[in-house]
C-alpha positions, 0 to 999 in steps of 0.5 A, spaced: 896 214 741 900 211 735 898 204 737 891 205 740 889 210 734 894 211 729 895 204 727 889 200 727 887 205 722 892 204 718 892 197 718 885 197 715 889 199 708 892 196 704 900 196 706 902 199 700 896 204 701 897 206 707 905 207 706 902 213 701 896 216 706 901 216 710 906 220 706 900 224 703 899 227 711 905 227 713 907 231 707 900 237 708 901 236 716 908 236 718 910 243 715 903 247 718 907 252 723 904 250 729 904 243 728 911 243 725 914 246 731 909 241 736 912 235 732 919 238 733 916 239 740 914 231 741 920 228 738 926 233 740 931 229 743 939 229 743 945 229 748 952 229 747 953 221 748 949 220 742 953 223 739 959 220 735 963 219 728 963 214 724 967 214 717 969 221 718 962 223 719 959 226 725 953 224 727 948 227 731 945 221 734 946 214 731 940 213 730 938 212 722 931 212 717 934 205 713 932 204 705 926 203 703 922 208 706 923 214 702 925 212 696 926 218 693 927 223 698 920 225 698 920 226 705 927 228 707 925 235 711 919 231 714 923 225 717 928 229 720 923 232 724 922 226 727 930 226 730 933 221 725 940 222 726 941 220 718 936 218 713 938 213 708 934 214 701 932 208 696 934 204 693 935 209 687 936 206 679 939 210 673 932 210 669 925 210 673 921 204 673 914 201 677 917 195 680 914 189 681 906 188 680 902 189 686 900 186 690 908 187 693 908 188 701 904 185 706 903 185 713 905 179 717 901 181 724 902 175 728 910 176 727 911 184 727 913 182 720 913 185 713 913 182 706 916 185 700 917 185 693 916 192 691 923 191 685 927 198 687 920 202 685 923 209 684 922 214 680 930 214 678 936 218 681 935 224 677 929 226 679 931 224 687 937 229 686 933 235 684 929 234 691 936 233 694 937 240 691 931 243 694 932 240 702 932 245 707 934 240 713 942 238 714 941 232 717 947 226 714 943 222 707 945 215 705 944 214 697 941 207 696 944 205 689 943 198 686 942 197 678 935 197 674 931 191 672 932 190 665 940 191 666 943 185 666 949 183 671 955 183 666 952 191 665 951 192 672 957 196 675 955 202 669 948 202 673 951 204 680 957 209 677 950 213 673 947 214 680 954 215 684 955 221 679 949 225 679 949 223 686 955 225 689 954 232 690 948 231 694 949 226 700 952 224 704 955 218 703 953 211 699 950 204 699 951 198 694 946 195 694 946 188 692 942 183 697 935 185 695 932 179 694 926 183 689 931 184 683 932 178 679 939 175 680 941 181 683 944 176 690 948 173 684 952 180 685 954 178 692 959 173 690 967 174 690 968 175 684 962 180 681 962 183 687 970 184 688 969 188 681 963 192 682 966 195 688 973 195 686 969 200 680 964 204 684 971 206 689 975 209 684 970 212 681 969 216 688 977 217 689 977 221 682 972 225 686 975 232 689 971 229 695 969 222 696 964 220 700 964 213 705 962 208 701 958 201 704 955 195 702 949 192 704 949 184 704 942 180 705 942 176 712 942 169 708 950 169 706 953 163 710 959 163 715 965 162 708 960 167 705 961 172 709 968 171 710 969 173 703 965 179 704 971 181 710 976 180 705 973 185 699 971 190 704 978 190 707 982 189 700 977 194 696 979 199 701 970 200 702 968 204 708 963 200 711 957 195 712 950 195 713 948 189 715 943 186 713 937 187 708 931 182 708 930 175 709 928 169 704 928 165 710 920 164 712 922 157 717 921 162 724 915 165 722 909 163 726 904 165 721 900 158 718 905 157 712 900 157 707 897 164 708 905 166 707 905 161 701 899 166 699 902 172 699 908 169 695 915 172 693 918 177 697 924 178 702 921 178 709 924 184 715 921 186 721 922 181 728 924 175 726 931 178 723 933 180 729 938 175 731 940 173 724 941 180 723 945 181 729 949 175 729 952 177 722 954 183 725 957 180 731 960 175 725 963 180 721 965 185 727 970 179 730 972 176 723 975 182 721 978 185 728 973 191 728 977 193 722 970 197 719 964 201 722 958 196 721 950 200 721 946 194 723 938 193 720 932 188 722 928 186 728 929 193 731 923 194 737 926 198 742 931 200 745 934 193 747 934 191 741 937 197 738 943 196 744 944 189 741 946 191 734 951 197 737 954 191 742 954 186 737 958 191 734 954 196 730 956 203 730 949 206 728 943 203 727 937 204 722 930 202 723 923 200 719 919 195 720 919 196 727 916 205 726 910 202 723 909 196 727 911 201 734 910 208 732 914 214 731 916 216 738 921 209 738 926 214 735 926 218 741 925 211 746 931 208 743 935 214 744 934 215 751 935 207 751 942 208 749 943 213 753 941 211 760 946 204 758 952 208 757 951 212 763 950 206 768 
């Protein structure tokens, strides 16, 4: 029904139009008793094999809602519906901000593919925290954290110790995002040094807590085979918990769509199918290099079941999705997890 009805409708729309229709509907509907108990109904689906610990959490099913969907938590109870095993909101900044100018995300049809350059639009953490105090749904919560546009680099860490304070109470663990390609000089974080201070800080600032939450890095796909040892290296010397690889892409060359109509849409990170073999050899790089030594949460270019199994043998522990719910539907959640568990049982 998705496919044949849902989306074309919705890929009339503008995309970022259509992203807050959809929110729209999805926020008046879900919650109306019969179709409540319909959508659980659809979408319903767990199994103990699904079932695993990760970073001293324990996962109903290691299938995750990636950053950038529900930035500020809006749809949490919603979402979950859905059969999210997590959902992961953000990016979260200390003070609210609009983002970049629109338009700021596109569709790349031909490829299955999304552009953005959305900037860490959010409505800042604090009025993300007073949703979180309203949720009523217990599934696991990420909090995506990163720095404001106007924070410059050497005041970066105060940005993220800011979001990690308020949120602390209220998710579940936390993601230091520095690989957005839609903050300027935000990458610039991911090099050894800026990176090895900026975790260093948000880790023993989460120690001093009575309870700490697993702390993870999300890096872009775009880091060489040195860079990526170096990120091996902080993880292992930060003591950090784990790695979600990766964010989006600034490389266009496998793209199909004509250069110029990409040229058209310009700046902005590329996700969706053509990040599903870079993603998954960082994660296979990352997992080998440093002996499985942390859980890894592998993102990009997942379409189905197959590709969800590539992360998880490639050495992920959880996957997330994205681009893959809008260009194939909700029902992928379930598909992936029955896909996941008729591969463990052969």
């Amino acid at each position: 029904m998705y496919k044949s009805i849902l989306k074309p409708i919705l890929f009339l729309k503008n995309p970022e139009d259509a992203h807050h229709f959809t929110f729209a509907w999805i926020k008046r509907t879900f919650n109306l008793p019969l179709l409540k108990s319909m959508v659980k109904g659809v979408f319903a689906y767990e199994n103990p094999v699904l079932e695993r610990e990760v970073f001293g959490l324990k996962f109903k099913n290691p299938v995750g809602l990636a950053a950038g969907f529900d930035k500020d938590g809006k749809l949490i109870d919603e979402m979950a519906m859905l059969g999210f095993g997590f959902i992961e909101i953000g990016t979260l900044t200390p003070v609210a901000q609009e983002g970049n100018p629109q338009p700021r995300l596109f569709r790349l049809p031909e490829d299955e593919a999304l552009i953005n350059r959305m900037g860490f639009n959010n409505g800042g953490v604090k009025e993300a925290v007073e949703r979180l105090k309203k949720r009523k749904s217990d599934v696991l919560i990420g909090g995506n954290i990163g720095k404001n546009k106007v924070t410059p680099n050497e005041s970066a860490v105060d940005d993220y110790l800011i979001c990690l304070e308020e949120l602390h109470p209220y998710v579940d663990y936390f993601v230091v995002n520095v690989s957005s390609p839609n903050t300027p000089n935000l990458r610039d974080l991911q090099e050894k040094e800026p990176l090895k201070k900026l975790l260093s800080a948000v880790k023993s600032a989460n120690d001093q807590k009575g309870k700490p939450k697993p702390i993870l890095l999300k890096i872009a796909p775009d880091l060489t085979n040195g860079q990526l040892d170096d990120i091996v290296e902080i993880v292992l010397e930060t003591k950090i918990d784990g790695v979600i690889a990766t964010n989006t892409t600034i490389d266009r060359s496998q793209l199909r769509t004509s250069p110029s109509k990409v040229a058209a849409f310009g700046a902005g990170g590329v996700s969706g199918k053509v990040l599903a073999k870079r993603s998954t050899e960082v994660i296979r790089y990352l997992s080998e290099k440093s002996n499985k030594a942390f859980p890894i949460i592998g993102v990009g270019g997942i379409y189905s079941a197959e590709d969800a199994i590539d992360k998880l043998e490639a050495g992920a522990s959880l996957i997330q999705i994205y681009s893959g719910m809008i260009y194939e539907g909700p029902g992928l959640i379930k598909r992936i997890k029955k896909g996941i568990v008729r591969h463990l049982k052969n």
